[in-house]
Gaussian input, Z-matrix of N, CA and C with variables (Angstrom, degrees):
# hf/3-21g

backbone

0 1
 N
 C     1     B1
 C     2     B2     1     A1
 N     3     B3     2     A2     1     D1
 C     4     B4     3     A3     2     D2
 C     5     B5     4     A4     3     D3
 N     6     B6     5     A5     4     D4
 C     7     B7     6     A6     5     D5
 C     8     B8     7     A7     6     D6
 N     9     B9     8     A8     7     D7
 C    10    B10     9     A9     8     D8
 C    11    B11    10    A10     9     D9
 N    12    B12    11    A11    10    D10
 C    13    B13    12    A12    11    D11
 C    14    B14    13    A13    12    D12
 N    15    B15    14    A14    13    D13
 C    16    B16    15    A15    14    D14
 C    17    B17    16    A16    15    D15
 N    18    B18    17    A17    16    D16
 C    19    B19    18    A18    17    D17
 C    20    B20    19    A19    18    D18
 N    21    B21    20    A20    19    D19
 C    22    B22    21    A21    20    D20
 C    23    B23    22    A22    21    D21
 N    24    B24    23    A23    22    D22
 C    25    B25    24    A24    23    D23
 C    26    B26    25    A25    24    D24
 N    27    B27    26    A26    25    D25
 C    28    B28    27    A27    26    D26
 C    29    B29    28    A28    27    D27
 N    30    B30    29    A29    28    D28
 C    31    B31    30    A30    29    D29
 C    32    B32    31    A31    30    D30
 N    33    B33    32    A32    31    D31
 C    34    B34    33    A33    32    D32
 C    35    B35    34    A34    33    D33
 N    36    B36    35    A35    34    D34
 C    37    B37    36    A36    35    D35
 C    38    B38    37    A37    36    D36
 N    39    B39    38    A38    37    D37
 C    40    B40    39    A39    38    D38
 C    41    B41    40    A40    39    D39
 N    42    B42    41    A41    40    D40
 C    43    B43    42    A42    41    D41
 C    44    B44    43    A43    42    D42
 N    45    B45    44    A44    43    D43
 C    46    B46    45    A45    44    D44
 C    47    B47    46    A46    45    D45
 N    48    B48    47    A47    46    D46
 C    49    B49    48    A48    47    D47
 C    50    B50    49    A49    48    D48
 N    51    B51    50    A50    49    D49
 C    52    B52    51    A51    50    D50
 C    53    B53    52    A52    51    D51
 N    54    B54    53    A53    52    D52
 C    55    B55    54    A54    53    D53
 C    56    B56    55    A55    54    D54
 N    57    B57    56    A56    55    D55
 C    58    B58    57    A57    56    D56
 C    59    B59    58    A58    57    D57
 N    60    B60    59    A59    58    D58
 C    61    B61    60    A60    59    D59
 C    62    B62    61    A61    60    D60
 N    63    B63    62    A62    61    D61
 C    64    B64    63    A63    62    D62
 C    65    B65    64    A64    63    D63
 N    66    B66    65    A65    64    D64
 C    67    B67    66    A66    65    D65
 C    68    B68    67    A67    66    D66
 N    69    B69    68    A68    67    D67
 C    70    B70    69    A69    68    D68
 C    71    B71    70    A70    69    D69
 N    72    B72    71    A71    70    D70
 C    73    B73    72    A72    71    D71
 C    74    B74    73    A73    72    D72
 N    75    B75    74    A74    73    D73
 C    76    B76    75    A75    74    D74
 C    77    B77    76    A76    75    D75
 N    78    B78    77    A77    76    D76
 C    79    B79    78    A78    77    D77
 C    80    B80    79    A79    78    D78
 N    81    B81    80    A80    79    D79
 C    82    B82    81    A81    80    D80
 C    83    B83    82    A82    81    D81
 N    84    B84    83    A83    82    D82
 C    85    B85    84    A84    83    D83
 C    86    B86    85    A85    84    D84
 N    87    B87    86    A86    85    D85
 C    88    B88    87    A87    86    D86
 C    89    B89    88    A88    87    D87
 N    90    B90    89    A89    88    D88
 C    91    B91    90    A90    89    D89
 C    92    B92    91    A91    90    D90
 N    93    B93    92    A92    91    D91
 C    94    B94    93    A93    92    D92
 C    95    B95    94    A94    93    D93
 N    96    B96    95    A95    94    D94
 C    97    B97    96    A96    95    D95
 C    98    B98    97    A97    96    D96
 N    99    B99    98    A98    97    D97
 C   100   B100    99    A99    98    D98
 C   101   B101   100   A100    99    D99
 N   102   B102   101   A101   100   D100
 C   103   B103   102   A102   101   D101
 C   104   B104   103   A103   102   D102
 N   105   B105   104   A104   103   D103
 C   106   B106   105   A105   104   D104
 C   107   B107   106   A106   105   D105
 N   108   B108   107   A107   106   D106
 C   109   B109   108   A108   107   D107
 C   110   B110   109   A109   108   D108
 N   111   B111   110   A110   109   D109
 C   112   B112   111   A111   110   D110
 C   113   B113   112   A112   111   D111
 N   114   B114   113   A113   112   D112
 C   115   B115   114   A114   113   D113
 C   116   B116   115   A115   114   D114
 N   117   B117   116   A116   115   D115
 C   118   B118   117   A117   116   D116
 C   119   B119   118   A118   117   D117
 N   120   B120   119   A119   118   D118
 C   121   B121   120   A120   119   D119
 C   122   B122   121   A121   120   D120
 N   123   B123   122   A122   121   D121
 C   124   B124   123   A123   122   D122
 C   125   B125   124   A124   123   D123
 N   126   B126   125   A125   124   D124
 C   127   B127   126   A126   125   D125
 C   128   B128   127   A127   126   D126
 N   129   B129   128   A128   127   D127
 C   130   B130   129   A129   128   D128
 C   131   B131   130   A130   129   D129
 N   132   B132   131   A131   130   D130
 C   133   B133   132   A132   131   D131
 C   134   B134   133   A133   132   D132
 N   135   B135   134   A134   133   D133
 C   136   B136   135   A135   134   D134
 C   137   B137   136   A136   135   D135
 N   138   B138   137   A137   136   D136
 C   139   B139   138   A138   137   D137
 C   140   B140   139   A139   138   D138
 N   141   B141   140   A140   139   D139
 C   142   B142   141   A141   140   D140
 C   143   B143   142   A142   141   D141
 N   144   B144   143   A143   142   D142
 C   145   B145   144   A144   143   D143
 C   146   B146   145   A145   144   D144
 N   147   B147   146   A146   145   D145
 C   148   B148   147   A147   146   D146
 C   149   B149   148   A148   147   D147
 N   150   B150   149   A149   148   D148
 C   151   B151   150   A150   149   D149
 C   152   B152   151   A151   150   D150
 N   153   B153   152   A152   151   D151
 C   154   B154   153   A153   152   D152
 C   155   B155   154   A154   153   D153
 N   156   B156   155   A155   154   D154
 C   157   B157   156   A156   155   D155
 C   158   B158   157   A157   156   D156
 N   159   B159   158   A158   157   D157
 C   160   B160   159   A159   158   D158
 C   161   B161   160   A160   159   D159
 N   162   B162   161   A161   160   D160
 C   163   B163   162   A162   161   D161
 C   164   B164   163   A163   162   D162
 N   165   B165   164   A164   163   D163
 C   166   B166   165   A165   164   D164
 C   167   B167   166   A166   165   D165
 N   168   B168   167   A167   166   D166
 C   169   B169   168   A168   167   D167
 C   170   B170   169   A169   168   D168
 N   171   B171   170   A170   169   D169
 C   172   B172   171   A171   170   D170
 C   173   B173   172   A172   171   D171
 N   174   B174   173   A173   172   D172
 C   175   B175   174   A174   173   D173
 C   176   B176   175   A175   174   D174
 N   177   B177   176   A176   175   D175
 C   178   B178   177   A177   176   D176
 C   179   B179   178   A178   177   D177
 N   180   B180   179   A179   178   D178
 C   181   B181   180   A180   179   D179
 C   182   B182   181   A181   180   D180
 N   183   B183   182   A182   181   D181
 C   184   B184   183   A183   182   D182
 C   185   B185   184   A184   183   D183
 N   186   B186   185   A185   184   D184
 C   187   B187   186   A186   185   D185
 C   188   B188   187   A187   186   D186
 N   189   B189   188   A188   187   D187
 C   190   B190   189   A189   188   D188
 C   191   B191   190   A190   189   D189
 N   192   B192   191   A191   190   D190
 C   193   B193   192   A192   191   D191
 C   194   B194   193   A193   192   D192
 N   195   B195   194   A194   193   D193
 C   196   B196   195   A195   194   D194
 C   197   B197   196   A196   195   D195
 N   198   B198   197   A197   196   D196
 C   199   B199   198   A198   197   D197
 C   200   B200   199   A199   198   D198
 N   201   B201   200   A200   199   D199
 C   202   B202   201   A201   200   D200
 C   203   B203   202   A202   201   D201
 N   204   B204   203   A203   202   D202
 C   205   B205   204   A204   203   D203
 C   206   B206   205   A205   204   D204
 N   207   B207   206   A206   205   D205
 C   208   B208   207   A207   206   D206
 C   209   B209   208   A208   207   D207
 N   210   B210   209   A209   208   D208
 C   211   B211   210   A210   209   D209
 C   212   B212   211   A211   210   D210
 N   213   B213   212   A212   211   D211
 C   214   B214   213   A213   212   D212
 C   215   B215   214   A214   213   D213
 N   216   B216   215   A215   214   D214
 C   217   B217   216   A216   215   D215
 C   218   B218   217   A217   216   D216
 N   219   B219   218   A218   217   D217
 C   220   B220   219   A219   218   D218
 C   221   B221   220   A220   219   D219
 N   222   B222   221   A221   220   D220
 C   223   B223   222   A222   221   D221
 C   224   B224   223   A223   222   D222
 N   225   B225   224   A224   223   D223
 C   226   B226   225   A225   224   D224
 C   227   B227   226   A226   225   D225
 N   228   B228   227   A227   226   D226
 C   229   B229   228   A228   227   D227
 C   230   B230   229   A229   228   D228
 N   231   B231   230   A230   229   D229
 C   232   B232   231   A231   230   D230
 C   233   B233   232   A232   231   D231
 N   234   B234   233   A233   232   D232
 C   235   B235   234   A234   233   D233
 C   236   B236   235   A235   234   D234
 N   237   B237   236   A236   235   D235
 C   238   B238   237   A237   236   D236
 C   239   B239   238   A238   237   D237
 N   240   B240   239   A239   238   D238
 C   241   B241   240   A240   239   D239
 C   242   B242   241   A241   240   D240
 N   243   B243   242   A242   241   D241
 C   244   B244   243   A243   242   D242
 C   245   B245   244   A244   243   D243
 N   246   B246   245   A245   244   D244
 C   247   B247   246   A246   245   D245
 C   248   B248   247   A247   246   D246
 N   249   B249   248   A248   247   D247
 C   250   B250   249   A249   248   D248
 C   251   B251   250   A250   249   D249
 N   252   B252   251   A251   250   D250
 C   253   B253   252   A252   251   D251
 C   254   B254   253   A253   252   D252
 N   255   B255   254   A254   253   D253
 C   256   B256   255   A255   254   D254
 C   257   B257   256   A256   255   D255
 N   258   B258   257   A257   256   D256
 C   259   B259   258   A258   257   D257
 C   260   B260   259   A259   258   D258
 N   261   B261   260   A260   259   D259
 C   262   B262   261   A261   260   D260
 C   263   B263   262   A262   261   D261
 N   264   B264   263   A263   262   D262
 C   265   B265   264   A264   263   D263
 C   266   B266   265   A265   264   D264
 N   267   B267   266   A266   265   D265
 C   268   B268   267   A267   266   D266
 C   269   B269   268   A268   267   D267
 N   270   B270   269   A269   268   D268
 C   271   B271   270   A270   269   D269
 C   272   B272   271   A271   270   D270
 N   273   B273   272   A272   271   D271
 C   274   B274   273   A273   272   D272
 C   275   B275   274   A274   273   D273
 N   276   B276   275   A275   274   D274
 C   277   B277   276   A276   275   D275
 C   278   B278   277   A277   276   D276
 N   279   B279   278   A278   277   D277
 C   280   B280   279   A279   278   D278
 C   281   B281   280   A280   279   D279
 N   282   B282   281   A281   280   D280
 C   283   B283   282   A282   281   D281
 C   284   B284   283   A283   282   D282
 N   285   B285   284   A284   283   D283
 C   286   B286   285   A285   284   D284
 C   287   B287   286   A286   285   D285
 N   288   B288   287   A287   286   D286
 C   289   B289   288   A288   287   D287
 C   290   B290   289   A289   288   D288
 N   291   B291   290   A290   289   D289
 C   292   B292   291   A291   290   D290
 C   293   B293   292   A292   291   D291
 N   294   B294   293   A293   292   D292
 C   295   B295   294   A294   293   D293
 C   296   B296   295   A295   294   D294
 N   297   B297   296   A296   295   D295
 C   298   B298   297   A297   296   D296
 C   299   B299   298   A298   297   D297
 N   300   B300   299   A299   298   D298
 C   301   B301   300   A300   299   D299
 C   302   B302   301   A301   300   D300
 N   303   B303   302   A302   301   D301
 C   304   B304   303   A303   302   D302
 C   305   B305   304   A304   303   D303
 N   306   B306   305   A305   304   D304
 C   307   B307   306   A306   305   D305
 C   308   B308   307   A307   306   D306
 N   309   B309   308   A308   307   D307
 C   310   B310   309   A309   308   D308
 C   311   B311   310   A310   309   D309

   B1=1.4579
   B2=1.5195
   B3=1.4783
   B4=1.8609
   B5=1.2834
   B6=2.0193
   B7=1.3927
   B8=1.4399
   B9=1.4394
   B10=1.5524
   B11=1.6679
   B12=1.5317
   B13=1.4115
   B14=1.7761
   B15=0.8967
   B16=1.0599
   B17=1.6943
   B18=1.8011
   B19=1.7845
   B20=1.2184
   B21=1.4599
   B22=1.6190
   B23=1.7544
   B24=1.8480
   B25=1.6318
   B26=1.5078
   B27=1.4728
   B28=1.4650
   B29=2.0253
   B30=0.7155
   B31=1.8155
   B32=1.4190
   B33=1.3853
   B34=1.6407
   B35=1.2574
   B36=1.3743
   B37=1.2903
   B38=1.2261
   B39=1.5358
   B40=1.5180
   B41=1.8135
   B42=1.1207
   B43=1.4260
   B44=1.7355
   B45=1.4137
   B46=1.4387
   B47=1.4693
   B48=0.9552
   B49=1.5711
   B50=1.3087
   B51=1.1374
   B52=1.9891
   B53=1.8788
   B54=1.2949
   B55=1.0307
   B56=1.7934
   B57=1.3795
   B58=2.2301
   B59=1.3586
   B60=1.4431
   B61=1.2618
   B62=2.1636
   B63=1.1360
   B64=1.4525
   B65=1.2797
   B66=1.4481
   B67=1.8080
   B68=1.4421
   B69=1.5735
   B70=1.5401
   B71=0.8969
   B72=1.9169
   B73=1.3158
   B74=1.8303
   B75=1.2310
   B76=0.9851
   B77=1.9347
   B78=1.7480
   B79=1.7874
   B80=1.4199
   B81=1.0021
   B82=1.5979
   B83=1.4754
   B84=1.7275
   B85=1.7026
   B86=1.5803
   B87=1.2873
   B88=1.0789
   B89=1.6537
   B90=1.1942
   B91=1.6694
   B92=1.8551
   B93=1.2359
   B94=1.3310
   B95=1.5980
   B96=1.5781
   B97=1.7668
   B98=1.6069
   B99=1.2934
   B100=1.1094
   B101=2.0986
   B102=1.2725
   B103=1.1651
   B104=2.0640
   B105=1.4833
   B106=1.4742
   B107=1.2587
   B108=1.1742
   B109=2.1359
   B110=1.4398
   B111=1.3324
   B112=1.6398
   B113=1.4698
   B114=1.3136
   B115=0.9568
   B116=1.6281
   B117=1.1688
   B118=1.5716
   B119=1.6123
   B120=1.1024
   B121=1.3510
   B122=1.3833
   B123=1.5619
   B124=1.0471
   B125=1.5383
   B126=1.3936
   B127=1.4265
   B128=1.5815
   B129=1.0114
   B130=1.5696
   B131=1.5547
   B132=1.2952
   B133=1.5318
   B134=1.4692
   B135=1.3717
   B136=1.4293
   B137=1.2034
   B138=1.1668
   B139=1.6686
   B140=0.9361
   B141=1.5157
   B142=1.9576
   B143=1.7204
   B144=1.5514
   B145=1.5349
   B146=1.9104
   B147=1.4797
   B148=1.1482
   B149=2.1298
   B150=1.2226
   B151=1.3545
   B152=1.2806
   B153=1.7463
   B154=1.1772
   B155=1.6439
   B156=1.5497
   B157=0.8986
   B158=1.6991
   B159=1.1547
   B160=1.9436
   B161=1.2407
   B162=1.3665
   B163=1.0807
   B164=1.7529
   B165=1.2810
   B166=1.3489
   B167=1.6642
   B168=1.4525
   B169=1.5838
   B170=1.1157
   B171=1.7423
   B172=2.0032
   B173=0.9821
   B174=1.5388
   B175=1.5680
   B176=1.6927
   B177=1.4086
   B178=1.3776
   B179=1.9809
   B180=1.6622
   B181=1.2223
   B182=1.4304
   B183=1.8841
   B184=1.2820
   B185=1.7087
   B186=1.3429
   B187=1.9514
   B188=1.6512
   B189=1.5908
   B190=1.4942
   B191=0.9169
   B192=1.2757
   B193=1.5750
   B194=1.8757
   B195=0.8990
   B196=1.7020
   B197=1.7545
   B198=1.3142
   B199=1.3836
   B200=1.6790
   B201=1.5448
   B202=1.5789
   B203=1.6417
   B204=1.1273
   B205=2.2655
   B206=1.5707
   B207=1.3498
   B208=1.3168
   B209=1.2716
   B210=1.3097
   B211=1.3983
   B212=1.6504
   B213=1.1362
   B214=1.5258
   B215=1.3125
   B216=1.0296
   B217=1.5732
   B218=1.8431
   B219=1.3374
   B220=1.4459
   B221=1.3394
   B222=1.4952
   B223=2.1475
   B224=1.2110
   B225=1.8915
   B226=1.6624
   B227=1.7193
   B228=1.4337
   B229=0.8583
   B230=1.7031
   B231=1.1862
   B232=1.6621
   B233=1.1657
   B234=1.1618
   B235=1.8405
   B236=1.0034
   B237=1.0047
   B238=2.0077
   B239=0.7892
   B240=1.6623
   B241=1.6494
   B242=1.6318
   B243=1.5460
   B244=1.6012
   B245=2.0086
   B246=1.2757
   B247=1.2261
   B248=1.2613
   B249=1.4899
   B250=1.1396
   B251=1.3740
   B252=1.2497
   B253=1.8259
   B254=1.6968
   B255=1.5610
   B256=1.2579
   B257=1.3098
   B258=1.2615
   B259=1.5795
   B260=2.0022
   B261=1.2173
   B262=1.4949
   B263=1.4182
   B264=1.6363
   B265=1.4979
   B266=2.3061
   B267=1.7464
   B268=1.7628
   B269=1.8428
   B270=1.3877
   B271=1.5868
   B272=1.8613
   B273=1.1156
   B274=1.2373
   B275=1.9401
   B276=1.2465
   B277=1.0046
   B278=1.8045
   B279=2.3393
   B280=1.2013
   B281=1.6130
   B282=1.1614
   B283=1.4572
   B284=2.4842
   B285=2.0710
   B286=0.7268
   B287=1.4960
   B288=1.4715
   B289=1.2319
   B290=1.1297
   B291=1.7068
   B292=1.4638
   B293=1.6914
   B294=1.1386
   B295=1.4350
   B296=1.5579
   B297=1.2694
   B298=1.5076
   B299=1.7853
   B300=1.5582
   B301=1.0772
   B302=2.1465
   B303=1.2170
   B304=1.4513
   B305=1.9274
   B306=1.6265
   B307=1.0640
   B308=1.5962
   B309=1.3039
   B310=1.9407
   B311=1.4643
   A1=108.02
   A2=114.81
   A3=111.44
   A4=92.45
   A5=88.04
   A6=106.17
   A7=116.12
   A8=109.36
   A9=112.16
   A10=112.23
   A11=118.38
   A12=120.26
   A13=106.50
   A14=143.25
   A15=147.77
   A16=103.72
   A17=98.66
   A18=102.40
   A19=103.39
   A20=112.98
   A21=119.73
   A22=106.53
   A23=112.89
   A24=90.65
   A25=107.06
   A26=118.24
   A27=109.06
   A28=112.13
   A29=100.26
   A30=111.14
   A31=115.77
   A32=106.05
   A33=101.09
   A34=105.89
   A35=135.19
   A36=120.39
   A37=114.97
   A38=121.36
   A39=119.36
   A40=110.62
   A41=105.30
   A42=139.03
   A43=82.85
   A44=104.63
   A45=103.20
   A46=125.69
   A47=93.28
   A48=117.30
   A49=96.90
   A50=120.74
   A51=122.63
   A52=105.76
   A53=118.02
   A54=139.80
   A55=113.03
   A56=94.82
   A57=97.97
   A58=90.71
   A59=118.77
   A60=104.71
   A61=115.72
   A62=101.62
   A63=106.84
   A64=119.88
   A65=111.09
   A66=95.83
   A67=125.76
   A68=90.71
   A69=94.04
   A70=127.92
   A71=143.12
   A72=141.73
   A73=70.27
   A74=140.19
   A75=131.75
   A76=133.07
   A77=86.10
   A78=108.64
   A79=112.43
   A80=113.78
   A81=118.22
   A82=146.18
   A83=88.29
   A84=104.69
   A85=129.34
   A86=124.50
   A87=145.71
   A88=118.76
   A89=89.91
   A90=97.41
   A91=96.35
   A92=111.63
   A93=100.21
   A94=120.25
   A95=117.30
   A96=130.52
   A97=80.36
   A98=117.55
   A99=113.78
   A100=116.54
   A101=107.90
   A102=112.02
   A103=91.76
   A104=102.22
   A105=102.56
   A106=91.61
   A107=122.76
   A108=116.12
   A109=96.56
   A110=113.51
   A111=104.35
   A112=121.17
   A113=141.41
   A114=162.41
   A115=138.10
   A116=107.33
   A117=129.02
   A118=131.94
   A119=118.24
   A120=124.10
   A121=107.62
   A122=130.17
   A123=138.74
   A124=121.52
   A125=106.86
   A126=113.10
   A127=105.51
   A128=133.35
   A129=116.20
   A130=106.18
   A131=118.09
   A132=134.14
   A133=104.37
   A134=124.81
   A135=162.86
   A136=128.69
   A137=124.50
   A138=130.01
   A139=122.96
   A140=132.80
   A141=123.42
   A142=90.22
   A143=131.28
   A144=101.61
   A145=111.72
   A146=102.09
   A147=90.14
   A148=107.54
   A149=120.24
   A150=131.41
   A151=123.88
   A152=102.40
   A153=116.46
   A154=126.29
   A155=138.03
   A156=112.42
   A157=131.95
   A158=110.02
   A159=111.21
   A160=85.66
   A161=147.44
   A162=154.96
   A163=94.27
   A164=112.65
   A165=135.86
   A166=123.24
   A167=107.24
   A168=120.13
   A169=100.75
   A170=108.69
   A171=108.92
   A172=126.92
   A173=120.08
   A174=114.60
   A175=100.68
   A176=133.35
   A177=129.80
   A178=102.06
   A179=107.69
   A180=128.88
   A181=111.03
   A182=105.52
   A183=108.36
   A184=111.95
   A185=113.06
   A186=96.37
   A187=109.86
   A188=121.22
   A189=107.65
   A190=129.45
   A191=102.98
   A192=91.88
   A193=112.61
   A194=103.44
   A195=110.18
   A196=90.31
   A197=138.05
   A198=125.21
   A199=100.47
   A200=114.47
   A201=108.16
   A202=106.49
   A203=83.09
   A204=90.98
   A205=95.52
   A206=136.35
   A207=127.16
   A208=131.96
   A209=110.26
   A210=118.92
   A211=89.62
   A212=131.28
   A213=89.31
   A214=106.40
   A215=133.02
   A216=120.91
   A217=116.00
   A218=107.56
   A219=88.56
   A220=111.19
   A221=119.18
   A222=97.55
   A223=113.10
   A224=100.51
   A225=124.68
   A226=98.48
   A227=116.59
   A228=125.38
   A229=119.84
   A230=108.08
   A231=125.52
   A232=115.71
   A233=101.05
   A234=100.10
   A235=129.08
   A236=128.95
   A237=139.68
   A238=115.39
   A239=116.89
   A240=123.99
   A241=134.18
   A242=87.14
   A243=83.53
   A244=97.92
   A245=127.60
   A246=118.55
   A247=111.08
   A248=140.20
   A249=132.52
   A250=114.46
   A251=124.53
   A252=139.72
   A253=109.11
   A254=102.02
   A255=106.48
   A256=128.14
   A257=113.62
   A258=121.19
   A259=108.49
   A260=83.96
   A261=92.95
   A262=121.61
   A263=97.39
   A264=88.41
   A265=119.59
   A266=79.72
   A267=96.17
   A268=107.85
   A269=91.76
   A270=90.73
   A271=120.90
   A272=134.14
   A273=121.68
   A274=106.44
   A275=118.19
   A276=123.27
   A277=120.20
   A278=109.17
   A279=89.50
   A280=107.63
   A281=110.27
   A282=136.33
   A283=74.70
   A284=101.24
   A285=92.67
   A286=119.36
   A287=132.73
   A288=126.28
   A289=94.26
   A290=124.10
   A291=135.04
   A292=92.08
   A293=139.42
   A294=147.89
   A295=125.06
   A296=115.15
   A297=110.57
   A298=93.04
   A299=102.89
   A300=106.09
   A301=75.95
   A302=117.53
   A303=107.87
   A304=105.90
   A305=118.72
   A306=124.07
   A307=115.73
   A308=109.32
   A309=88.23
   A310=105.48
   D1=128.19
   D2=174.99
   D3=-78.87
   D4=170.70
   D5=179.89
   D6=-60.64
   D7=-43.37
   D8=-172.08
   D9=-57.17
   D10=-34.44
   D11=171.24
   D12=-61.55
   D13=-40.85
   D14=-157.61
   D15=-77.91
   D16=-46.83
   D17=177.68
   D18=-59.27
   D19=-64.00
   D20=-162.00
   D21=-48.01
   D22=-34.81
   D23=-175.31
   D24=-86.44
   D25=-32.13
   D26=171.17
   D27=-68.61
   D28=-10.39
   D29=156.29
   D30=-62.49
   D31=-42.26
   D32=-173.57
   D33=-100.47
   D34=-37.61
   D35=175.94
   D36=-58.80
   D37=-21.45
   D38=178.31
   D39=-65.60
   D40=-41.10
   D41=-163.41
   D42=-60.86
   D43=-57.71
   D44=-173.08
   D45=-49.17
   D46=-61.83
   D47=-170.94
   D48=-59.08
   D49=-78.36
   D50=162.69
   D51=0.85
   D52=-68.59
   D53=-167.25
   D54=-73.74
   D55=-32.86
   D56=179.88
   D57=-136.31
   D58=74.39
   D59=171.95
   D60=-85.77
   D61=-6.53
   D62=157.55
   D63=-78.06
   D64=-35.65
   D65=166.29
   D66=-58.52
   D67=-53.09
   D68=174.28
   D69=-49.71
   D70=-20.19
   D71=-144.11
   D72=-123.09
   D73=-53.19
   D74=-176.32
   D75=-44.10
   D76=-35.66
   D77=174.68
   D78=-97.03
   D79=-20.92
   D80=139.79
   D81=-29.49
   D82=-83.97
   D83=147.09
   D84=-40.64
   D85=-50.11
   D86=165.94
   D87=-37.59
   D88=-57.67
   D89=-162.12
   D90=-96.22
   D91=-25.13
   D92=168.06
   D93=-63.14
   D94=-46.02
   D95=174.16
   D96=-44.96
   D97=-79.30
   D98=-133.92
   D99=-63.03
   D100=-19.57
   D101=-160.51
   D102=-101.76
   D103=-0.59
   D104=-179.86
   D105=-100.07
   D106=-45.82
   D107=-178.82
   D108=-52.63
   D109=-58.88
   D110=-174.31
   D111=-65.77
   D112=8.70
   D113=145.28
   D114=-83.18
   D115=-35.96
   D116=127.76
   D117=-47.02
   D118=-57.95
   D119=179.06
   D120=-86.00
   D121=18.63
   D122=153.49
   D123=-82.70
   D124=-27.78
   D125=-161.28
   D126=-89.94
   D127=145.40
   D128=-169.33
   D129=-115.10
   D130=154.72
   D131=-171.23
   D132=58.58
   D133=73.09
   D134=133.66
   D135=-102.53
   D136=120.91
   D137=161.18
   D138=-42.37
   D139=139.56
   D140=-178.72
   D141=-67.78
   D142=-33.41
   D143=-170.38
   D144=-75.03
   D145=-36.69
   D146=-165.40
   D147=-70.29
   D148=-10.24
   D149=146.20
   D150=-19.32
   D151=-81.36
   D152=170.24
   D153=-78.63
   D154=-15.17
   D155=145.04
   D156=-72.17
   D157=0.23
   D158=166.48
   D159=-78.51
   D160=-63.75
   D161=-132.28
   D162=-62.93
   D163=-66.48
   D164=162.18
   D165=-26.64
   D166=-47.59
   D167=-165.12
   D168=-79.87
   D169=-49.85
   D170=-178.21
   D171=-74.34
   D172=-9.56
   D173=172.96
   D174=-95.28
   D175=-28.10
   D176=-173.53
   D177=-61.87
   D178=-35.10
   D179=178.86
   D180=-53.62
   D181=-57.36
   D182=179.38
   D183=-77.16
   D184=-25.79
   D185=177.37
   D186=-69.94
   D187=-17.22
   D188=161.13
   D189=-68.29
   D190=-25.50
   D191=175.80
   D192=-89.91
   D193=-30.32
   D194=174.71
   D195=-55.44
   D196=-56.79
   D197=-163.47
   D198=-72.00
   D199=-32.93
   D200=-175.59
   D201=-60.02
   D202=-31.21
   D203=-171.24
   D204=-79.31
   D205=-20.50
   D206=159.31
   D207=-91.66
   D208=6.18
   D209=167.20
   D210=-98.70
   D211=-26.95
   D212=-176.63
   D213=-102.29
   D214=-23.47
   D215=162.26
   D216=-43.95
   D217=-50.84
   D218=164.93
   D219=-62.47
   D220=-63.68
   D221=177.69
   D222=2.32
   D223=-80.19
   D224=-158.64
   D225=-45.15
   D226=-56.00
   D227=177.18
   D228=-29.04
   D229=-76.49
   D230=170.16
   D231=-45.66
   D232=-37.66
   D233=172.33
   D234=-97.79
   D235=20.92
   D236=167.73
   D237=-149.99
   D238=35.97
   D239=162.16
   D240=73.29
   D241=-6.80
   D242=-158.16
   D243=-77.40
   D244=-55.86
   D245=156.38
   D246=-12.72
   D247=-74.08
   D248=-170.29
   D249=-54.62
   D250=-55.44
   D251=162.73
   D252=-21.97
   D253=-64.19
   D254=178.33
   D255=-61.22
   D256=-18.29
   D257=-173.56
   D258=-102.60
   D259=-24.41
   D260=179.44
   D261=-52.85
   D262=-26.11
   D263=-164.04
   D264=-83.99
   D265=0.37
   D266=-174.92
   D267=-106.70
   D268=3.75
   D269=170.72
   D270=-95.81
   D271=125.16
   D272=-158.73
   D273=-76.58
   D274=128.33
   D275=155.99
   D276=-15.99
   D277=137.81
   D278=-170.93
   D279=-97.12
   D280=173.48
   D281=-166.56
   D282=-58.49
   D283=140.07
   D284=177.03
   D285=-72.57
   D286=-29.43
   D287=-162.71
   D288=-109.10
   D289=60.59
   D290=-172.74
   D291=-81.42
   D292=123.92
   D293=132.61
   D294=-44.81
   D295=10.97
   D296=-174.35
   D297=-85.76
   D298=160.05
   D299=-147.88
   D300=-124.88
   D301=144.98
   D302=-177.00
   D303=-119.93
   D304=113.62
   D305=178.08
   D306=-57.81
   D307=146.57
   D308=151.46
   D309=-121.60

């Protein structure tokens, strides 16, 4: 596989996630419960509750961090324009002899 194949698909999954970042934190959650119950119910002489509350703790563990990793992708986001880029293109152009005056 070249490098450029490798950018372009880690390009798009970024792209993705950028775009459903509730799915992602959602398929996250998901597959973390699920691969911790099955990891739990591996271990023998455990309770089904105390099971499912590990089961419970490591995926609540892993959606913080899935939302911390989406708070900073939006950051990154906000701060190198591209959010703005992307949104730019559904905002209508301003009036030409617009008088707005632009702060920084």
């Amino acid at each position: 596989m070249s490098d450029s194949n490798t950018k372009s698909k880690i390009q798009s999954m970024r792209e993705w996630v950028v775009d459903h970042k509730l799915r992602a934190v959602g398929s996250l959650w998901l597959s973390g419960i699920a691969g911790s119950i099955a990891y739990n119910w591996s271990q023998p002489g455990m309770k089904t509750s105390v099971r499912i509350i590990h089961a419970r703790l490591h995926a609540q563990a892993l959606t913080l961090a899935a939302l911390a990793g989406a708070a900073v992708v939006e950051y990154y986001d906000h701060n190198s324009g591209a959010k703005s880029e992307r949104y730019a293109k559904f905002l209508p152009p301003p009036p030409i002899d617009s008088s707005y005056s632009h702060k920084d």
